[in-house]
mmJSON file of the N, C-alpha and C atoms, coordinates in Angstrom:
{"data_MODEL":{"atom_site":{
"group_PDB":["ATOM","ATOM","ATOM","ATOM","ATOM","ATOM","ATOM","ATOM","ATOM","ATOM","ATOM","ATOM","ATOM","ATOM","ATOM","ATOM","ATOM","ATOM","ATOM","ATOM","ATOM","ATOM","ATOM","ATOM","ATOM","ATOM","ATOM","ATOM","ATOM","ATOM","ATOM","ATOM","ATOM","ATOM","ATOM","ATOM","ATOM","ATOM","ATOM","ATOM","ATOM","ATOM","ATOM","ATOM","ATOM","ATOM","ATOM","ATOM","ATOM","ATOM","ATOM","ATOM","ATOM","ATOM","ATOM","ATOM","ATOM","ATOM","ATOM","ATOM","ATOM","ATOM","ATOM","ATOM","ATOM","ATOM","ATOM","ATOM","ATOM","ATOM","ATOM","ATOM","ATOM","ATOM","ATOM","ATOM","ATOM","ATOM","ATOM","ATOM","ATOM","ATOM","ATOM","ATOM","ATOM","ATOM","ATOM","ATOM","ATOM","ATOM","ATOM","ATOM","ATOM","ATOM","ATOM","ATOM","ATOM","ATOM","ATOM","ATOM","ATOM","ATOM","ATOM","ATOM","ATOM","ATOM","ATOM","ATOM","ATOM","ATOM","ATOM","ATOM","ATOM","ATOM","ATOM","ATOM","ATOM","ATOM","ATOM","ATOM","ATOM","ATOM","ATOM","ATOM","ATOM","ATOM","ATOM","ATOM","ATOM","ATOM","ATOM","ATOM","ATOM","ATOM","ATOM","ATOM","ATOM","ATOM","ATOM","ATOM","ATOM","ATOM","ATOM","ATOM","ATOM","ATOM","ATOM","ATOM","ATOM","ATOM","ATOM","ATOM","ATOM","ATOM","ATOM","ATOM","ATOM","ATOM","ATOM","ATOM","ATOM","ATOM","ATOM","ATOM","ATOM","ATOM","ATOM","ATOM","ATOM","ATOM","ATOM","ATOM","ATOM","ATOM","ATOM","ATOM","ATOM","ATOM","ATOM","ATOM","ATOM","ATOM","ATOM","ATOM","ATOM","ATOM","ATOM","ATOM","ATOM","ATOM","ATOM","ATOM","ATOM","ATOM","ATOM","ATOM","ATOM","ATOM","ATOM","ATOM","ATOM","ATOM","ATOM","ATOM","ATOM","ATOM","ATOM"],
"id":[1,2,3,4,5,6,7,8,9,10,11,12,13,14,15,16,17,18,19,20,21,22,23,24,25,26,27,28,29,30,31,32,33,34,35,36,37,38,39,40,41,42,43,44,45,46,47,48,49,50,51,52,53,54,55,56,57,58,59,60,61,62,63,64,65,66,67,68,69,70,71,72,73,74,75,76,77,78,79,80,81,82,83,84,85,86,87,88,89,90,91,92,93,94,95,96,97,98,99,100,101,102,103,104,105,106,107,108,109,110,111,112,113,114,115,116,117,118,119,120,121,122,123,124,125,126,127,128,129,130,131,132,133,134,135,136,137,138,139,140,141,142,143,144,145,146,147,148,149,150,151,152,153,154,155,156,157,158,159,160,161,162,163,164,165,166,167,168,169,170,171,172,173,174,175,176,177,178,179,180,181,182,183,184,185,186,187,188,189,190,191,192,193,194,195,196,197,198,199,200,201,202,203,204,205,206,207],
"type_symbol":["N","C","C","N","C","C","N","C","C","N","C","C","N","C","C","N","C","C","N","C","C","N","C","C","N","C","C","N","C","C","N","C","C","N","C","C","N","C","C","N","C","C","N","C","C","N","C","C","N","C","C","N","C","C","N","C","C","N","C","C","N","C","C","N","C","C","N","C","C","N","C","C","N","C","C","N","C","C","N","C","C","N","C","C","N","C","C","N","C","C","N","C","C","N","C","C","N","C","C","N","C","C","N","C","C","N","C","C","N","C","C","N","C","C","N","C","C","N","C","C","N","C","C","N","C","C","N","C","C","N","C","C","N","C","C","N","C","C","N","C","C","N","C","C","N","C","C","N","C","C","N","C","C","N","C","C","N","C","C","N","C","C","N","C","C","N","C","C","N","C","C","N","C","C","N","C","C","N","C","C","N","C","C","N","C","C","N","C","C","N","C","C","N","C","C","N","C","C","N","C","C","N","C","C","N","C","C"],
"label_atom_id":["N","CA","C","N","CA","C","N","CA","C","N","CA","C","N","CA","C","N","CA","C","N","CA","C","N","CA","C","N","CA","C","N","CA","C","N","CA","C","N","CA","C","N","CA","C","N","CA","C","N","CA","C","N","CA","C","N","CA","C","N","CA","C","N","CA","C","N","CA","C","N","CA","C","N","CA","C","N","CA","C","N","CA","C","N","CA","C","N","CA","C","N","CA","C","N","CA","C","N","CA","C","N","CA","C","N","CA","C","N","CA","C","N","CA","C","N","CA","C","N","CA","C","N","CA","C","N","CA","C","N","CA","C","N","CA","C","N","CA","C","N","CA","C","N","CA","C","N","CA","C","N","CA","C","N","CA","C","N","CA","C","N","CA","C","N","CA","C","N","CA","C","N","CA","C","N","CA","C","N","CA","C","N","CA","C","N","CA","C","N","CA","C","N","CA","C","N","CA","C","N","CA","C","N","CA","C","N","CA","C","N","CA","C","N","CA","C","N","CA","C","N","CA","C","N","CA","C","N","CA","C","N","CA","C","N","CA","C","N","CA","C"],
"label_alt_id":[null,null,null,null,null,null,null,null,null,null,null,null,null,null,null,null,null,null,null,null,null,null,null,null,null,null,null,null,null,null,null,null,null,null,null,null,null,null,null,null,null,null,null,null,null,null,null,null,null,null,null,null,null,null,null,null,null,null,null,null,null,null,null,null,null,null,null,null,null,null,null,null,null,null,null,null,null,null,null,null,null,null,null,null,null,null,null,null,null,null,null,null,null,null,null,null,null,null,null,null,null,null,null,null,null,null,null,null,null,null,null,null,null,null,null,null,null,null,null,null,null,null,null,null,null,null,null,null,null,null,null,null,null,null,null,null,null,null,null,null,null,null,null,null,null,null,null,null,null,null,null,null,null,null,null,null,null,null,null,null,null,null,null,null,null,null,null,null,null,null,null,null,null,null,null,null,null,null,null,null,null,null,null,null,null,null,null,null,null,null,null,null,null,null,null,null,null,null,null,null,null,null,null,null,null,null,null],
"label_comp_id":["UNK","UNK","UNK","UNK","UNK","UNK","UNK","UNK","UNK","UNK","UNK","UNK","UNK","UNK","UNK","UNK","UNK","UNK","UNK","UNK","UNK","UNK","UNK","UNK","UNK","UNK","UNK","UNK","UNK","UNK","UNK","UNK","UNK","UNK","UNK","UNK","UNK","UNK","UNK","UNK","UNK","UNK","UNK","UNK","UNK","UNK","UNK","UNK","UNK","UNK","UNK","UNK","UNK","UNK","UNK","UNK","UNK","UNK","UNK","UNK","UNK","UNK","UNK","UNK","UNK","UNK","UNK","UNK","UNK","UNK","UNK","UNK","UNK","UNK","UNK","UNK","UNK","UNK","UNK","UNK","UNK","UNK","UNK","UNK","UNK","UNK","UNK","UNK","UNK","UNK","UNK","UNK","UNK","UNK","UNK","UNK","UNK","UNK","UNK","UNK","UNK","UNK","UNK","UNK","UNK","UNK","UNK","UNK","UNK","UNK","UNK","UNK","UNK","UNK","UNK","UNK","UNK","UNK","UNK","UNK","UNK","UNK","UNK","UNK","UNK","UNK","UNK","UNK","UNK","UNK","UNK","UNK","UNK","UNK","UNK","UNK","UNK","UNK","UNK","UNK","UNK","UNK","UNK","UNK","UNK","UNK","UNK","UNK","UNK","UNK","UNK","UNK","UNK","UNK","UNK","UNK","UNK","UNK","UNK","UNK","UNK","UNK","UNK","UNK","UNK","UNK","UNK","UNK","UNK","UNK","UNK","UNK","UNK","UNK","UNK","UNK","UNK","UNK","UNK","UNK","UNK","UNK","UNK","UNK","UNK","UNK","UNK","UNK","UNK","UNK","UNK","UNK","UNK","UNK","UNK","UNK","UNK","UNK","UNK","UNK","UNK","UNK","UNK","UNK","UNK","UNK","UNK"],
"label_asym_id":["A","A","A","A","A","A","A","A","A","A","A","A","A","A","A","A","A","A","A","A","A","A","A","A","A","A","A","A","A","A","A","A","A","A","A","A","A","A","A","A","A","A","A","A","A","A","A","A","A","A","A","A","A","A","A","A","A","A","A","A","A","A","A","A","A","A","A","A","A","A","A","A","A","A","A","A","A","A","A","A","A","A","A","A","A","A","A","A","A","A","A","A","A","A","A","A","A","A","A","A","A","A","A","A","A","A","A","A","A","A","A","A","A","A","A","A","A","A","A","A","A","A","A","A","A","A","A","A","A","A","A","A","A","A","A","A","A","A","A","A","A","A","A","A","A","A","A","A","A","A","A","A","A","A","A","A","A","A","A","A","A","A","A","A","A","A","A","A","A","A","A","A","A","A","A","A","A","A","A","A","A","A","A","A","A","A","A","A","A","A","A","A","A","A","A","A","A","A","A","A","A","A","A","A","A","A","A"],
"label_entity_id":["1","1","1","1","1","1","1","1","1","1","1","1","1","1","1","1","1","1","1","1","1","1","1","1","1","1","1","1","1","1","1","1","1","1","1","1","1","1","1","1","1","1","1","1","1","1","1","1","1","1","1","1","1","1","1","1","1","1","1","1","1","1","1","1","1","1","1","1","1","1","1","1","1","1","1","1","1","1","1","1","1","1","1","1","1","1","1","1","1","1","1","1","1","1","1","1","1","1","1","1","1","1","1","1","1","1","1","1","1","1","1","1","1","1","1","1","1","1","1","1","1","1","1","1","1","1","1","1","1","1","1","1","1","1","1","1","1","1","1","1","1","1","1","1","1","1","1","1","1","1","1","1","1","1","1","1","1","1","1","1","1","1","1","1","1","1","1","1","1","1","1","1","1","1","1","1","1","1","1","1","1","1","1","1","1","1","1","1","1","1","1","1","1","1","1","1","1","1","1","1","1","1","1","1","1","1","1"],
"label_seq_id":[1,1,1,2,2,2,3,3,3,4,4,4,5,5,5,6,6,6,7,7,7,8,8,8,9,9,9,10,10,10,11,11,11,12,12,12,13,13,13,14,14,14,15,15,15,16,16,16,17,17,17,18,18,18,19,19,19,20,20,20,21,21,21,22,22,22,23,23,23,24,24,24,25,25,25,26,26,26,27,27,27,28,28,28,29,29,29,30,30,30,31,31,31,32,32,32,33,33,33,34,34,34,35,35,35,36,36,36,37,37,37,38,38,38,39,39,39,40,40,40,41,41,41,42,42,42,43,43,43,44,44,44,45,45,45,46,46,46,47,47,47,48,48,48,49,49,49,50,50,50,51,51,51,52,52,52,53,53,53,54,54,54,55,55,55,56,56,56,57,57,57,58,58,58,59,59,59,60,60,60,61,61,61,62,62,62,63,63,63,64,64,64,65,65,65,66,66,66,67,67,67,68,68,68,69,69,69],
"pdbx_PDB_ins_code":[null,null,null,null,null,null,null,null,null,null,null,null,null,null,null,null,null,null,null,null,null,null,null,null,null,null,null,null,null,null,null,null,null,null,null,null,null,null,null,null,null,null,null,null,null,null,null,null,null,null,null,null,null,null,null,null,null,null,null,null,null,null,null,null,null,null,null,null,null,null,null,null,null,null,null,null,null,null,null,null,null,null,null,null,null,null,null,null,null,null,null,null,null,null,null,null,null,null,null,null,null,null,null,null,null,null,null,null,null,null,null,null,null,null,null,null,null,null,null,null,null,null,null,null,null,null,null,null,null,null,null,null,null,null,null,null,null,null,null,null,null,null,null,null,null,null,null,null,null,null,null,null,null,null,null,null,null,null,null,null,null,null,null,null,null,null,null,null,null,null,null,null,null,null,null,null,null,null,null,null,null,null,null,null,null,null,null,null,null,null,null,null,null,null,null,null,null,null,null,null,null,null,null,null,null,null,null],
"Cartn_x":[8.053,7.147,6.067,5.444,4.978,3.283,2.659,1.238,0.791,0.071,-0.186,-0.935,-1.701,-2.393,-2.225,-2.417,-2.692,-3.949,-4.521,-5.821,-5.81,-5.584,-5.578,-7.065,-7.347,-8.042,-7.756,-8.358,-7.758,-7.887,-6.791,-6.504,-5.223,-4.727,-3.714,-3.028,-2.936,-1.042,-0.914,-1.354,-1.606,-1.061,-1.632,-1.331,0.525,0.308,1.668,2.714,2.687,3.222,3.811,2.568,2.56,3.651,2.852,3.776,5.406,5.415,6.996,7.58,7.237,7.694,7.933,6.82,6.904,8.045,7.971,9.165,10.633,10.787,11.954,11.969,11.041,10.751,10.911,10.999,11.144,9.884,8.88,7.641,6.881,8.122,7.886,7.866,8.665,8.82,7.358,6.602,5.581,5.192,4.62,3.281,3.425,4.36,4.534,4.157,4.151,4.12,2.619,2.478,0.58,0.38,1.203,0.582,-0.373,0.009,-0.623,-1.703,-0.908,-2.546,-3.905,-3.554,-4.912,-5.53,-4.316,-5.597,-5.893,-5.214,-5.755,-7.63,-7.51,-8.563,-9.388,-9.226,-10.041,-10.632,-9.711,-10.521,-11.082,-10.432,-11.462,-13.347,-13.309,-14.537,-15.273,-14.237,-14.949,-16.056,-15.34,-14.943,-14.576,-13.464,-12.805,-12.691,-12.738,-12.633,-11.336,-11.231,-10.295,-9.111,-7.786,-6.377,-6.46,-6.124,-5.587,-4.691,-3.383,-2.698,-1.885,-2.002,-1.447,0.158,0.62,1.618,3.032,2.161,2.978,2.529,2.15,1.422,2.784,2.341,3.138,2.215,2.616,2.111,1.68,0.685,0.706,1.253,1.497,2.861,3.941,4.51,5.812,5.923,4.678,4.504,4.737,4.131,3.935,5.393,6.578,7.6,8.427,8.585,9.341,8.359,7.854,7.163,7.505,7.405,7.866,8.269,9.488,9.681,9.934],
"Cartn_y":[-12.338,-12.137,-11.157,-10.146,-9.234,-9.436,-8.559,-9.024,-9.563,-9.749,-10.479,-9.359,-8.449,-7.351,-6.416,-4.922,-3.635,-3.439,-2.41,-1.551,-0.138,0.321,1.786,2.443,3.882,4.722,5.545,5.628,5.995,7.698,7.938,9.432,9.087,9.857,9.779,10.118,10.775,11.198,9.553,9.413,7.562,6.855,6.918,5.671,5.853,7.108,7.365,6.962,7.478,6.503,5.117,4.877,3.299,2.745,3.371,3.031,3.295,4.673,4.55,3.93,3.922,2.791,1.481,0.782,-0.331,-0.666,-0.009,0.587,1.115,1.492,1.937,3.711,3.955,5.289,6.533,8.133,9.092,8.995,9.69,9.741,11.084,11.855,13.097,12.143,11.845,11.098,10.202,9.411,8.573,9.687,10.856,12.086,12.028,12.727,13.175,11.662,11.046,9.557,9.559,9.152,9.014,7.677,7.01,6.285,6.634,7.49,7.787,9.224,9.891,10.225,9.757,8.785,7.837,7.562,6.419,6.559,7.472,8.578,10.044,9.858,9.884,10.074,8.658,7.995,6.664,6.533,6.364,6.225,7.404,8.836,10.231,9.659,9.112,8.664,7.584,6.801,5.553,6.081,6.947,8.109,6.372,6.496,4.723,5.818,4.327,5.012,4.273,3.262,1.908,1.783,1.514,0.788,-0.377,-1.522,-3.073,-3.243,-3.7,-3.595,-5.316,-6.145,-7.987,-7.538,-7.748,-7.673,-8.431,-10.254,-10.688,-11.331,-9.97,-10.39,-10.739,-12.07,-12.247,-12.312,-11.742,-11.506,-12.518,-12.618,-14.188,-14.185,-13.418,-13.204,-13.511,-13.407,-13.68,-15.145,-15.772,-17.081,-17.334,-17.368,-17.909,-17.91,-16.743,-16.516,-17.55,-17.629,-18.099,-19.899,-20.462,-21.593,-22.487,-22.793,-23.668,-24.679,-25.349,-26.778,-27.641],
"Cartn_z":[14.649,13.542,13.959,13.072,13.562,13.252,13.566,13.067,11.553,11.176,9.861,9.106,9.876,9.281,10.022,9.497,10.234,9.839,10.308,10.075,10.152,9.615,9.798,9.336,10.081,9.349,7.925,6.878,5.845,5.464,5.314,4.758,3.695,2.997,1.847,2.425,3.408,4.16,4.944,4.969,6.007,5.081,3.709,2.802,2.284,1.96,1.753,3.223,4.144,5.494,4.67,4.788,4.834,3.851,2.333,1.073,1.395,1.654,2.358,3.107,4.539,5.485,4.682,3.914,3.385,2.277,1.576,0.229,0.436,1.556,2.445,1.091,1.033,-0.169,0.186,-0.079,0.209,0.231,0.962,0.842,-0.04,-0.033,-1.073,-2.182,-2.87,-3.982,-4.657,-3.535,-3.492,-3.809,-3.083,-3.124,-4.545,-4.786,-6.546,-7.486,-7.148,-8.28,-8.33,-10.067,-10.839,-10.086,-9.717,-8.752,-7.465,-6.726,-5.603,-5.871,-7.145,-7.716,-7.842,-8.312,-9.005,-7.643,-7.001,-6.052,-5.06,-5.043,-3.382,-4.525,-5.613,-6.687,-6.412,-6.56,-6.692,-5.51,-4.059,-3.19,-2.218,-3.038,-2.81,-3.146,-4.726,-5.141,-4.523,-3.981,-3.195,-1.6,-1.214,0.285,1.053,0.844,1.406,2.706,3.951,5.514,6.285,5.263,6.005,5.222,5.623,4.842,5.815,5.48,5.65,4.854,5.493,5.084,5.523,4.547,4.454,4.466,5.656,5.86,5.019,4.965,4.496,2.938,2.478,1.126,-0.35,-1.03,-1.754,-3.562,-4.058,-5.477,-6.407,-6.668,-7.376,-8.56,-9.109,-10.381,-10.004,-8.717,-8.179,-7.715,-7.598,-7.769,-8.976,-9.397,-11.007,-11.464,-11.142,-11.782,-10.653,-9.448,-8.573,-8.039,-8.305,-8.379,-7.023,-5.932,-4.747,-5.398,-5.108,-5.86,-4.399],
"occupancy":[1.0,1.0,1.0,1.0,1.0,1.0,1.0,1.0,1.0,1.0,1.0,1.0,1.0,1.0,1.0,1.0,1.0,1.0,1.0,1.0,1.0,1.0,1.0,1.0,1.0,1.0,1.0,1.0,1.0,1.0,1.0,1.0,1.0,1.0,1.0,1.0,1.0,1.0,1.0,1.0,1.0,1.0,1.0,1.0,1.0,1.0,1.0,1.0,1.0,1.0,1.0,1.0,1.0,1.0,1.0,1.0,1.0,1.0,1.0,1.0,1.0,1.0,1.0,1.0,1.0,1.0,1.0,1.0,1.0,1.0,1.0,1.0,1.0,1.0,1.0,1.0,1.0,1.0,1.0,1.0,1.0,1.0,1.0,1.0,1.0,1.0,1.0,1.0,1.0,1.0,1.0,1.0,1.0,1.0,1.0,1.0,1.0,1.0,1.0,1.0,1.0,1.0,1.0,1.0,1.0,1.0,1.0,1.0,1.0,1.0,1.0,1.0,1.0,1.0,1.0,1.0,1.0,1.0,1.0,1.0,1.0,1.0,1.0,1.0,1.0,1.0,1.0,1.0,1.0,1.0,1.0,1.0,1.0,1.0,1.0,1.0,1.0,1.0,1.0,1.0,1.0,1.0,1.0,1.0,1.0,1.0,1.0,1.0,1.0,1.0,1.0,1.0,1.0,1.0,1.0,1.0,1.0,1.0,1.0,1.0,1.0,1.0,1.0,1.0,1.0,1.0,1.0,1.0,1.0,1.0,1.0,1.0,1.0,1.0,1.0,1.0,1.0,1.0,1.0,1.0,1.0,1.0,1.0,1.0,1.0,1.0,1.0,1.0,1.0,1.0,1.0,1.0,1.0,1.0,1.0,1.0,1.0,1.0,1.0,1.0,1.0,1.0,1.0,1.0,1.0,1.0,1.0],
"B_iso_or_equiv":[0.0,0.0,0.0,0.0,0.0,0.0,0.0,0.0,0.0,0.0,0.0,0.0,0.0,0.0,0.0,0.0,0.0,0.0,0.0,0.0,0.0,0.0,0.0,0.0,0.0,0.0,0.0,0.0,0.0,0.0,0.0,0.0,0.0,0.0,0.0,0.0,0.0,0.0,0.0,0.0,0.0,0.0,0.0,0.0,0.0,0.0,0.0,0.0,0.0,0.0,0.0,0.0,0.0,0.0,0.0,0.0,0.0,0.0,0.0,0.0,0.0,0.0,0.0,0.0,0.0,0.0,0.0,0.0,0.0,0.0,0.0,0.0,0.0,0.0,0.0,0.0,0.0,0.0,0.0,0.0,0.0,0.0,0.0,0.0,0.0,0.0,0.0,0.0,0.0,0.0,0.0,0.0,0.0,0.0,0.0,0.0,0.0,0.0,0.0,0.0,0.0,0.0,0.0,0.0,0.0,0.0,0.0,0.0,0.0,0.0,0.0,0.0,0.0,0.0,0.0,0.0,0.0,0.0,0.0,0.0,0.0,0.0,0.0,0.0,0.0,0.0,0.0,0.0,0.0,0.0,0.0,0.0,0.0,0.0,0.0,0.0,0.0,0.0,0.0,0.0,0.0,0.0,0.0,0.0,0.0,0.0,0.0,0.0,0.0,0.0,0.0,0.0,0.0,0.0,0.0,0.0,0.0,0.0,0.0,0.0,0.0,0.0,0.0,0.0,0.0,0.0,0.0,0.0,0.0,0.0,0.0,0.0,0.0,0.0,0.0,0.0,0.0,0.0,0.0,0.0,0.0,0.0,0.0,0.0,0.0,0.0,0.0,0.0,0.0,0.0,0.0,0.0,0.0,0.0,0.0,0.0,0.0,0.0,0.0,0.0,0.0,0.0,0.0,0.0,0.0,0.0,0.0],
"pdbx_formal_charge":[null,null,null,null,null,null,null,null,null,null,null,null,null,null,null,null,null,null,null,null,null,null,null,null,null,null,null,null,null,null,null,null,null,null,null,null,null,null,null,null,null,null,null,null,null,null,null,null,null,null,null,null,null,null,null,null,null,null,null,null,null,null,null,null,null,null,null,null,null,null,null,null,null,null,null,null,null,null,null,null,null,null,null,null,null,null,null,null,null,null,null,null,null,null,null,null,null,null,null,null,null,null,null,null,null,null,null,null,null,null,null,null,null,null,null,null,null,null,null,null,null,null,null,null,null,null,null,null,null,null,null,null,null,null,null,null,null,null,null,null,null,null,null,null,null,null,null,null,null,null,null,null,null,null,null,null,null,null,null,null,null,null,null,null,null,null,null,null,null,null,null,null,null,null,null,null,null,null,null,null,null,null,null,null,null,null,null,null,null,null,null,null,null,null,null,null,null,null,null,null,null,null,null,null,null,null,null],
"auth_seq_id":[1,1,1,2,2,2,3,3,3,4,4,4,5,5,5,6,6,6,7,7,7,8,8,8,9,9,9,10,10,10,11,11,11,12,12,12,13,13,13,14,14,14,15,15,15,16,16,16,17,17,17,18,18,18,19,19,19,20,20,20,21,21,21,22,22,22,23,23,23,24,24,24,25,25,25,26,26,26,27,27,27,28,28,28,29,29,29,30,30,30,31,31,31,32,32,32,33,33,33,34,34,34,35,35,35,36,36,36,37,37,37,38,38,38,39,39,39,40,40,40,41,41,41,42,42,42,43,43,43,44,44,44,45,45,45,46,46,46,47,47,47,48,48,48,49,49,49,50,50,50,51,51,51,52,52,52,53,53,53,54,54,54,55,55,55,56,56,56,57,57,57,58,58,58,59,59,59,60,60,60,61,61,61,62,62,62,63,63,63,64,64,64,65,65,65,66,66,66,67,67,67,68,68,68,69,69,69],
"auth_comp_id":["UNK","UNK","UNK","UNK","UNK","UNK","UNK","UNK","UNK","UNK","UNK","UNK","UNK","UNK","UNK","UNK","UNK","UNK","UNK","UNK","UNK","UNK","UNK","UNK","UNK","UNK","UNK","UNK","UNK","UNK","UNK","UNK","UNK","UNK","UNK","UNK","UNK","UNK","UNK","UNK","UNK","UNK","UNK","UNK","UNK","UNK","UNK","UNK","UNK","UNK","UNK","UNK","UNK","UNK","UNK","UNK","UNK","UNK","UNK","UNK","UNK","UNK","UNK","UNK","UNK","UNK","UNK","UNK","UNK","UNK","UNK","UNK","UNK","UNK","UNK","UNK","UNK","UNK","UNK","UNK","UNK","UNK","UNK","UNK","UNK","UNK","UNK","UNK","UNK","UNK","UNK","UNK","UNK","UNK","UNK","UNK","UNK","UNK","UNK","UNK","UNK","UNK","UNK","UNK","UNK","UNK","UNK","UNK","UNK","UNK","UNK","UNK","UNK","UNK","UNK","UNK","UNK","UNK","UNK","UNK","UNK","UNK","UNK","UNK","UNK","UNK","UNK","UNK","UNK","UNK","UNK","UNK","UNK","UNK","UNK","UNK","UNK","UNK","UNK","UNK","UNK","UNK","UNK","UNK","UNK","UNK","UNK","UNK","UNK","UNK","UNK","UNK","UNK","UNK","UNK","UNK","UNK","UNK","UNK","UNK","UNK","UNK","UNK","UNK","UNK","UNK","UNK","UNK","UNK","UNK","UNK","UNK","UNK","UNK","UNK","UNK","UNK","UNK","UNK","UNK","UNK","UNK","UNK","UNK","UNK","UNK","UNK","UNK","UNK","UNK","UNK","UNK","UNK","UNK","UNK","UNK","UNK","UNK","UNK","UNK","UNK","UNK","UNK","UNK","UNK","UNK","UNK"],
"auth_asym_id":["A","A","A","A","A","A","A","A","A","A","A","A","A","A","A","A","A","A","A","A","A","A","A","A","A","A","A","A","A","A","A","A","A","A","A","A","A","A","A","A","A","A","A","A","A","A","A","A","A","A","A","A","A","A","A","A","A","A","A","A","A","A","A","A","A","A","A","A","A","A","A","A","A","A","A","A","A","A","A","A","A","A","A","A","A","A","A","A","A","A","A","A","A","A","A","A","A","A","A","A","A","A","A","A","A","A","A","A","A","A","A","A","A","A","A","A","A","A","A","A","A","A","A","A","A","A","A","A","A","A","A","A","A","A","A","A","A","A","A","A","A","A","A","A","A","A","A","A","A","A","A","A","A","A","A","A","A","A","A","A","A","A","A","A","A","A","A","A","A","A","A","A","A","A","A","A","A","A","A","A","A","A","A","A","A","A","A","A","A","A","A","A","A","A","A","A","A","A","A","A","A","A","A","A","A","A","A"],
"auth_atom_id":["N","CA","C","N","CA","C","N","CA","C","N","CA","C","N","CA","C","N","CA","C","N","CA","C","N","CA","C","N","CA","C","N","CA","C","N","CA","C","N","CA","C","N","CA","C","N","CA","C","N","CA","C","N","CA","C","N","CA","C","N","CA","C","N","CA","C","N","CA","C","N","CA","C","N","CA","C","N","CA","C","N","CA","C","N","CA","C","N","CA","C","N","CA","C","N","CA","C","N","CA","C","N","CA","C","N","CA","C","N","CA","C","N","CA","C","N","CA","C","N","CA","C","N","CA","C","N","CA","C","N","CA","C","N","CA","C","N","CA","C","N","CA","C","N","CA","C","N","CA","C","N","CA","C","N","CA","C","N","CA","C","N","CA","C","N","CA","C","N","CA","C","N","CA","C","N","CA","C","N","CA","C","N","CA","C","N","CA","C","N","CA","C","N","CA","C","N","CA","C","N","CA","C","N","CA","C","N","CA","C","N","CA","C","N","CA","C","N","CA","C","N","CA","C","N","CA","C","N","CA","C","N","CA","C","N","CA","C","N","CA","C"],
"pdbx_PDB_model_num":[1,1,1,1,1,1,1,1,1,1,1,1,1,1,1,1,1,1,1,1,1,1,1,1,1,1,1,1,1,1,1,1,1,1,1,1,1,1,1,1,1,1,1,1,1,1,1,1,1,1,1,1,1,1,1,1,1,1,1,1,1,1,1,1,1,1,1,1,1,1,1,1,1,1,1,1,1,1,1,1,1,1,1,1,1,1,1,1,1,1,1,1,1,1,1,1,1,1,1,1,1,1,1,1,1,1,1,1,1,1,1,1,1,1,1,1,1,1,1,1,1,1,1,1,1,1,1,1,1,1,1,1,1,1,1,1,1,1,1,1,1,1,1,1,1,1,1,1,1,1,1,1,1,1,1,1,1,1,1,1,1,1,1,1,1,1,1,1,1,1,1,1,1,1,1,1,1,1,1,1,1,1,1,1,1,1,1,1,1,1,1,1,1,1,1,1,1,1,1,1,1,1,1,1,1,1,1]
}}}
C-alpha cells in the first residue's frame, strides 16, 4: 500500500502529470480539456503553491450510489 497522500509543488504541467498518471490519460488530451482550463485559470487567480493529492480518495456520490452493506 502506498502513501495515503502526496504533496507536490504546484505548476499546471504537475497537475496534468498527476491527472494523467492517475486516469491512466494521454496527457495531451487532459491539456486540451475545459477542464484543466478552468483550473490552469482558477488556481492562476488563487497563485495556489501546493497539489495534495488523497490518494485513496473515494467520492461521496459513489457512496451514496454503492452504500457498504
Amino acid at each position: 500500500m502506498g502513501a495515503p497522500f502526496e504533496i507536490h509543488s504546484y505548476s499546471i504541467n504537475k497537475l496534468i502529470d498527476i491527472f494523467s498518471n492517475k486516469s491512466n490519460s494521454n496527457p495531451e488530451f487532459i491539456r486540451i480539456n475545459i477542464h484543466s482550463i478552468y483550473f490552469r485559470e482558477y488556481f492562476e487567480h488563487l497563485n495556489a503553491k501546493t497539489i495534495l493529492v488523497e490518494n485513496d480518495y473515494i467520492d461521496r456520490d459513489y457512496l451514496e450510489d454503492y452504500p457498504v452493506v
